[in-house]
TIMILO-378289 format. One record per residue: x negated, y, z negated of N, C-alpha, C, CB in turn; residue in one letter. Coordinates in steps of 0.1 Angstrom, whole numbers, plus 5000, padded with zeros to 4 digits. Glycine has a CB too. Layout:
XYZXYZXYZXYZA/...
! end
This chain:
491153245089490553235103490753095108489153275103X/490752975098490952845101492552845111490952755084X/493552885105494952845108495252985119496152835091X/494153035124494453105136493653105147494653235134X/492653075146492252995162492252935169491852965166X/491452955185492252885196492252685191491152925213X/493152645190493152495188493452385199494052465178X/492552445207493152365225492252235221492552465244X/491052245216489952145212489952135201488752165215X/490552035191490252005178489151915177491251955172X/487851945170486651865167486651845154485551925170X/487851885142487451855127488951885120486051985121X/488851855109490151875101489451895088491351745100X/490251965079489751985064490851945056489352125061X/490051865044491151805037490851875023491051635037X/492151915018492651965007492351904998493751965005X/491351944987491051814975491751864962489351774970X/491751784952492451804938492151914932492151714928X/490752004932491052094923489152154928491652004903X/489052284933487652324936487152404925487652404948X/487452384910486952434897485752344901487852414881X/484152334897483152314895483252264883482652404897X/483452284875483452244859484352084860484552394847X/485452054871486251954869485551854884488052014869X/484751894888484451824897483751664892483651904905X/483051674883482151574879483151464872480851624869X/484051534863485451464861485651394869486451534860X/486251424877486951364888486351284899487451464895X/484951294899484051214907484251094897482451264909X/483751104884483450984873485150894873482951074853X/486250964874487350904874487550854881488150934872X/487950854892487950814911487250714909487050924923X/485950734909484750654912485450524906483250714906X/485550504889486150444880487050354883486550504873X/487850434888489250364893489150304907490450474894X/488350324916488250244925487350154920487950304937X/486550134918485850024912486449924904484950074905X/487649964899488349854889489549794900489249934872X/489949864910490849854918490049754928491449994923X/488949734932488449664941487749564939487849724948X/487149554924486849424918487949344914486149444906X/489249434908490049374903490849244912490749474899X/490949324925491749284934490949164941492149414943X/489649184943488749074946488548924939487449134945X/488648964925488648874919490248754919488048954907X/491348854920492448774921492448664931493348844924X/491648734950491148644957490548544955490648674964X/489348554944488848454942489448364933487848464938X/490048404924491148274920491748204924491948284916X/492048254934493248164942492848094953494248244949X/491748104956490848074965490247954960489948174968X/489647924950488647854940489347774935487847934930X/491047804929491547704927492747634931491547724918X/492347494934493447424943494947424936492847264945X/494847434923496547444922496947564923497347394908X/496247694928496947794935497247814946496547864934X/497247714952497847654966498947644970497547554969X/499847754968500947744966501547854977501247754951X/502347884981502947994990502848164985504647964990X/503348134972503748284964502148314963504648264944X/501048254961499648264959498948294973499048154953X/499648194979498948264997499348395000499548175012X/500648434997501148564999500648674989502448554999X/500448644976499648744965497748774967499948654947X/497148634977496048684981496048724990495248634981X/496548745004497048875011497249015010497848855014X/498248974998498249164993497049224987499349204981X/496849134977495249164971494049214983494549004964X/494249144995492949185003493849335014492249015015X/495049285014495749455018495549585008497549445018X/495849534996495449644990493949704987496049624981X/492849654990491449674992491849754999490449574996X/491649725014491749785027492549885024492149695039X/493549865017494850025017493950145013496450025001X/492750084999492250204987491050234998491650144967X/490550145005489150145006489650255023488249955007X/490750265025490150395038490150515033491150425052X/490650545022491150685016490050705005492750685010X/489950624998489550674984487550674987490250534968X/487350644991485550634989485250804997484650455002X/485850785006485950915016486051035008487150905026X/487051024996487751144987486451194977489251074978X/485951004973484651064962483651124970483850934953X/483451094981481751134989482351274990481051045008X/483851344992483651474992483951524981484251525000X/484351514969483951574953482851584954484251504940X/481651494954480451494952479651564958480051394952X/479651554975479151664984479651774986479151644994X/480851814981481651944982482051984996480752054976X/481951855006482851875019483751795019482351845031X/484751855027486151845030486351825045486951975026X/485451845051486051825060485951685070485951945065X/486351645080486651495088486651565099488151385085X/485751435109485951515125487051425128484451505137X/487851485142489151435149488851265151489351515165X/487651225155487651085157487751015141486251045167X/487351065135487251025120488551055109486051105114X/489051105113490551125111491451025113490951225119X/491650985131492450935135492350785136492650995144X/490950725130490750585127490850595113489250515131X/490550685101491450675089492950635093491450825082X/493350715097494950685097495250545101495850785109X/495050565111494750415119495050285107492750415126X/493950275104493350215091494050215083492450255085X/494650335074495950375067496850265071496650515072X/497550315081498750255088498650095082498650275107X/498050045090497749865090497749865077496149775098X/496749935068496549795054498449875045494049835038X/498549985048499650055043501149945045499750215053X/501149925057502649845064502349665061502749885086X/501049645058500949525056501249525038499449475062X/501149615027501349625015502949645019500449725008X/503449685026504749705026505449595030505249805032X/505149525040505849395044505749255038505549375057X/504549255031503949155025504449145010502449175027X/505049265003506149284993507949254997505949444989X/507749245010509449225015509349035016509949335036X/507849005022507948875024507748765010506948865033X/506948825000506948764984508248774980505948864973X/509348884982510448884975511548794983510749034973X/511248764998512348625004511448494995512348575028X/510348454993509848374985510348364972508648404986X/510248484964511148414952512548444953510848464936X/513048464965514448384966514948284967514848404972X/514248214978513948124979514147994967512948154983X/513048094959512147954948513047994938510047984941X/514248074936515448054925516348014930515848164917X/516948064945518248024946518547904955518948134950X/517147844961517347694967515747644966518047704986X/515547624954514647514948514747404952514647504936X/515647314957515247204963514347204977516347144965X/515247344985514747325000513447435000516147365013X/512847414989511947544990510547484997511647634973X/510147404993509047305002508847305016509347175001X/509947255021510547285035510747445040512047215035X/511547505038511747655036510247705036512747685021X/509747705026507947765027506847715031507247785015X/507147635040505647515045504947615054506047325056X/503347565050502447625056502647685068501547555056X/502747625079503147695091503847835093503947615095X/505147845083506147935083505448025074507747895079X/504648025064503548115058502748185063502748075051X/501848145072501348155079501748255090501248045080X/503348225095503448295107503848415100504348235120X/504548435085505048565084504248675075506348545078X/502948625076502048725073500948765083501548705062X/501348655099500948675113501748825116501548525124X/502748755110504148915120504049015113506248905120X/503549015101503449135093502349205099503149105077X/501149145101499949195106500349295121498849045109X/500249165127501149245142501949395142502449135147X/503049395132503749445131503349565123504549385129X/502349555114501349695112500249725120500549705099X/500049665133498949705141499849835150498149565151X/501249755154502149805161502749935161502849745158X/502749955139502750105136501850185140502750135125X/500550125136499750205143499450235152499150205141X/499750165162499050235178500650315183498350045195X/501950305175503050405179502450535176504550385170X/502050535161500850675160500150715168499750675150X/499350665170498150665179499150765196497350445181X/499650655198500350705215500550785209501650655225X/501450885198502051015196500851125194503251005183X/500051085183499051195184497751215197498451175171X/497451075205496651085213496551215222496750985219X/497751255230497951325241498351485235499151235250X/498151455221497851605215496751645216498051635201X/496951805226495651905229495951995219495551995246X/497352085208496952175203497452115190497552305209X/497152195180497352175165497752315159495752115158X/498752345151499052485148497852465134501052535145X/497352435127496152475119495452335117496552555104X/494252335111492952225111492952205094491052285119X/494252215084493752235073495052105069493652405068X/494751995063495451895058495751885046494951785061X/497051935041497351935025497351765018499052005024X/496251735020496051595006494451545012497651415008X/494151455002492851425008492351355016492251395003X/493251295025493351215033493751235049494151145028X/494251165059494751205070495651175071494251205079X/496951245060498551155060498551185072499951205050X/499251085078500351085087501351125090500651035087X/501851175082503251275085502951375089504051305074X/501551425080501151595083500551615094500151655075X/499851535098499051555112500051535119497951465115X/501551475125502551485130502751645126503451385126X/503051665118503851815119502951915120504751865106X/501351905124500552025128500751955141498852085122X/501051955149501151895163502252035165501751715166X/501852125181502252215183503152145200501152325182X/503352025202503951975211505551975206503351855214X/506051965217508151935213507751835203509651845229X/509151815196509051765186510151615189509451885175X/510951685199512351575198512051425197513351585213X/511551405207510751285213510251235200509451325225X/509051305195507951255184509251225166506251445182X/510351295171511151285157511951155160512351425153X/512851125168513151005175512550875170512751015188X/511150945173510250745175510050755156507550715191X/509750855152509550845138510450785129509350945133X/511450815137513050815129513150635126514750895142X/512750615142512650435141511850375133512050365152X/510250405134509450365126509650335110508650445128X/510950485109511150515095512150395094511750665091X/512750365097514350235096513150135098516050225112X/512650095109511949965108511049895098511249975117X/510350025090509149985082509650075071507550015089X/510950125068510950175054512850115044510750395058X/513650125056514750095051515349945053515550185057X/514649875065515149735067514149635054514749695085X/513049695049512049615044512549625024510249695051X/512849795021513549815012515049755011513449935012X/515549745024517049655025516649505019517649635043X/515849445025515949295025515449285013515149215036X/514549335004514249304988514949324981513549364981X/516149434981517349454970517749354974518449574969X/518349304985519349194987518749044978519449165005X/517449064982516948914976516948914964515648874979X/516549034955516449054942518349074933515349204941X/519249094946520949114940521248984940522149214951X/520148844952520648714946519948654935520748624956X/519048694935517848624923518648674911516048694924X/519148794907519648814898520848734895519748924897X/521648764904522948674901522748524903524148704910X/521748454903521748314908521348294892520648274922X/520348394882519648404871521048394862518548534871X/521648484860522948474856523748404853523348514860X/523648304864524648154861523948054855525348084875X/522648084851521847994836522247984826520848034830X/522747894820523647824810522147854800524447634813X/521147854798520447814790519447934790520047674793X/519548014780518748144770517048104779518648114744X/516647994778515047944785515247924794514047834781X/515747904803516247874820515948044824518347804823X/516848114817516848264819515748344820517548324811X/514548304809513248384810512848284814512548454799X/512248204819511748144832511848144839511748074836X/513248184848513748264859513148394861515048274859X/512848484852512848624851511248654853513648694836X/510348554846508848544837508848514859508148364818X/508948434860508148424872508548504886508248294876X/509748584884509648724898509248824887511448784909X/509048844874509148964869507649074874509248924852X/506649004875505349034883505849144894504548884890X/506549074907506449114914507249204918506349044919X/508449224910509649314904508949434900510449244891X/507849424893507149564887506649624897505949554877X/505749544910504449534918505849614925503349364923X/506749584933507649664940508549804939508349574942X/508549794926508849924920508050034923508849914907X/507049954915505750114918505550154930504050104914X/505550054941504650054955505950144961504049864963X/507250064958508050164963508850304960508650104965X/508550284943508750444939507950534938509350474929X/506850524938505250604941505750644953503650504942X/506150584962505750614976506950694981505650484986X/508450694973509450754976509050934971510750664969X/508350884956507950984949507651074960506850964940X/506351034967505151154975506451214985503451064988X/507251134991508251225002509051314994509451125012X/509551294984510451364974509451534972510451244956X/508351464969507551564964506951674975506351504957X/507151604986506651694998507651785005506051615009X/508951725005510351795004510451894996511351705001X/510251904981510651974975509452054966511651924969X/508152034968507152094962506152184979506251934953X/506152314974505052354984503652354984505152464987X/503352264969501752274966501152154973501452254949X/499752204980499052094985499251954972497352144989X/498452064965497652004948498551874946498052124930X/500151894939501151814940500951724949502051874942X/500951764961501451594974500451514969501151604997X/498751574968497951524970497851384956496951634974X/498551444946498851384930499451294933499651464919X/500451304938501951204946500751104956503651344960X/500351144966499851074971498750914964499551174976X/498150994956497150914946497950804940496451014933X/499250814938499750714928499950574939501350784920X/500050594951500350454958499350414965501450444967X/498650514969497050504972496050434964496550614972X/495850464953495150414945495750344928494450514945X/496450394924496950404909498050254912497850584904X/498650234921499350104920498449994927500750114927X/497450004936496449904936495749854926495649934944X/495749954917495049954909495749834898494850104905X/496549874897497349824880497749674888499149944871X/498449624900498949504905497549394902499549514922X/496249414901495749244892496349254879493849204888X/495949384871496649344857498049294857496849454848X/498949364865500449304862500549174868501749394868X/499649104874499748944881498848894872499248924898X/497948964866497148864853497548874841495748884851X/498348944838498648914824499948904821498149014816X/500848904830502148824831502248684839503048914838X/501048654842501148494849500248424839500348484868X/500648344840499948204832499248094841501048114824X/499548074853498348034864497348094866498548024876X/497148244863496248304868495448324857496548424875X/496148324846495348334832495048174826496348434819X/495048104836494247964835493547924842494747864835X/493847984856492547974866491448054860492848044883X/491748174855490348284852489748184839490748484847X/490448114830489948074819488947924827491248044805X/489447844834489247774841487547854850490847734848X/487547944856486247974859485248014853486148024866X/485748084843484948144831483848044825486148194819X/484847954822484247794818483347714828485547674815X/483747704841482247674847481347744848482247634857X/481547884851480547954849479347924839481048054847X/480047924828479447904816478747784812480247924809X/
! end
């Protein structure tokens, strides 16, 4: 009855959750719950490192406590929302509550994405012209390119916004994942499509292929710049300090290739919604460990507070 009524007035959407067995609910509350809690302390605490300590004053650190507070904001529109409905056993989101999720989405989403394109010209930078890297990264120019990043995920989101605003019909109220992807709520839109495929098509090149362009490129010179190291310790010193962020881009970007792969070729909500989880939550999650236990600044700042604390 949901996916056949009149939908001239949408007042609600229902979101698809992992699994409505009873027996696996409490599971899944206790895990969730878990995992955002390690994902949001984790990530907090990186801030405070870098924050607290002055030799993390550095560019690559201004830009890694950025992502850290993007990635909060990425988990924190989706995931809290997901546990209050395991626990209450609703699903469903009204239209205004929906479309400031997304909203929300969008920005902390495009700022995790641009803010990984802008760390990776940084250690280009910092391997293949280490003299002029001072100059090249001074505060100012830091500053402005996580200004433009910002901008430029507010930007995505109000292109959303215009496209879904002036939608009166919806062909059903039922959202395959637990969230208010974006893509889907585009394709229950019962308006022409030409127009709305067009501006997507852009969005898609602007914020998915130019941003994945410019990191291989930086990472095809970082490698080959690594390569012409005469010296076995020159080589893992070169490698030890992008290798962090090399992982952190992988996941963020093959998690995320994953969910389109999986939505292409899987017709299960269940599935997207799995795919979905991994860049949503599961790579917010793991980037403090892979920046703390492959960095040695950060595993001297934390030893370094630990000790005043104490």
């Amino acid at each position: 009855s949901v996916a056949t009524q009149n939908l001239t007035c949408v007042l609600e959407f229902h979101l698809v959750g992992f699994s409505e067995d009873p027996a696996l609910q409490s599971l899944l509350f206790g895990l969730f719950l878990s995992m955002y809690l390690v994902t949001v302390l984790g990530n907090l605490l990186i801030i405070l490192l870098i924050i607290s300590n002055t030799h993390l004053h550095t560019p690559m650190y201004f830009f890694l406590c950025n992502l850290s507070l993007a990635d909060v904001g990425f988990t924190s529109t989706t995931v809290p929302k997901m546990i209050v409905d395991i626990h209450t056993h609703i699903t469903v989101i009204s239209y205004v509550g929906c479309l400031t999720q997304m909203s929300l989405f969008l920005i902390c989403g495009c700022m995790d994405d641009l803010l990984l394109t802008v760390m990776a010209y940084d250690q280009f930078v910092a391997i293949c012209h280490p003299l002029h890297y001072q100059v090249i990264t001074n505060p100012r120019r830091c500053a402005f390119l996580v200004s433009v990043s910002f901008v430029a995920s507010l930007f995505d989101s109000l292109l959303h916004n215009l496209i879904l605003l002036p939608v009166t019909c919806f062909k059903a109220v039922e959202i395959s994942n637990f969230f208010c992807d974006p893509s889907q709520l585009l394709n229950l839109t019962c308006d022409d499509t030409f127009n709305r495929d067009i501006v997507m098509y852009l969005i898609g090149i602007v914020f998915g292929f130019f941003p994945i362009s410019r990191v291989l490129f930086s990472y095809y010179k970082i490698v080959s710049s690594i390569l012409r190291v005469p010296s076995p310790d020159g080589k893992y010193k070169a490698f030890s300090t992008c290798g962090s962020h090399m992982l952190v881009v992988c996941l963020f970007y093959g998690s995320s290739l994953g969910v389109y792969l999986s939505a292409s070729f899987s017709t299960s909500s269940r599935e997207s919604a799995v795919a979905s989880l991994m860049y949503t939550l599961v790579t917010p999650m793991l980037n403090p460990f892979i920046y703390s236990l492959r960095n040695r600044d950060i595993k001297r700042a934390l030893q370094r507070t630990l000790n005043r604390i104490s």
